[in-house]
N, C-alpha and C positions, 0 to 999 in steps of 0.2 A: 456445529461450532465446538461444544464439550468434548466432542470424540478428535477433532483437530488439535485442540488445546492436549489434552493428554498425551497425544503423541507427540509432540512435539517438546513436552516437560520429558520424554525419555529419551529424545533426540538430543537435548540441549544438556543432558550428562554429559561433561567433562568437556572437551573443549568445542572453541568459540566458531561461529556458522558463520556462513553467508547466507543471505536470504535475499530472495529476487521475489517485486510482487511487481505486478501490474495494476494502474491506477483503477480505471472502468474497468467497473463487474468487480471486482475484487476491494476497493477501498472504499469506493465512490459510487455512487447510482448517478446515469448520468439520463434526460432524457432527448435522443438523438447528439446531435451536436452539443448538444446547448451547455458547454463547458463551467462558463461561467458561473450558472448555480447547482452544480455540482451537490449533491449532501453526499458527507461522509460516513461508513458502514461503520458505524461508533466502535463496533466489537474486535473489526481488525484493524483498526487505526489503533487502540489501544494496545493490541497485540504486539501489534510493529513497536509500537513504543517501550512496550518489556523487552520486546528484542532487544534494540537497540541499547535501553537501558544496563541490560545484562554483560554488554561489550559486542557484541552482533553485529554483522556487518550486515549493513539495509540497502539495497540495491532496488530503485524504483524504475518501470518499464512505462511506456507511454506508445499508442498507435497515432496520439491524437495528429492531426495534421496531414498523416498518411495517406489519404486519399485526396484530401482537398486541398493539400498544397497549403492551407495555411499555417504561417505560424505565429505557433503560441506560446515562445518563449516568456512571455510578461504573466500569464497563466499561473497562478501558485496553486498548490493543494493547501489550503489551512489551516494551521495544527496549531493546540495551544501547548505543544511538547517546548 
């Protein structure tokens, strides 16, 4: 995560990103399906939110539903951002 974090402070020299993340695996632990109690990976949820803070554009990816046909629009990720 420290070796991320710094590359990323010499990427965000000068001007402003886009960044694309994917919720599972990446934001959130999720186990199997089970969406709804979701915990989130505190370190990159924080991250995202310097992003964003900094002027960054945040693009978030999702498979959920993909296989099983359900949807989970009503589904939020929880942020106290």
């Amino acid at each position: 995560m420290k070796e991320i974090i710094k590359r990323l402070k010499d990427v965000l020299k000068g001007n402003k990103k886009s960044f694309w993340f994917d919720i599972d695996g990446t934001l959130t632990t999720t186990n199997g399906n089970d969406y709804e109690n979701a915990k989130p990976i505190v370190p990159m949820v924080v991250l995202v939110n310097q992003l964003y803070d900094a002027g960054h554009t945040i693009t978030l990816f999702t498979g959920r539903g993909g296989t099983s046909g359900k949807d989970r629009k009503s589904t939020r990720l929880n942020s106290s951002h």
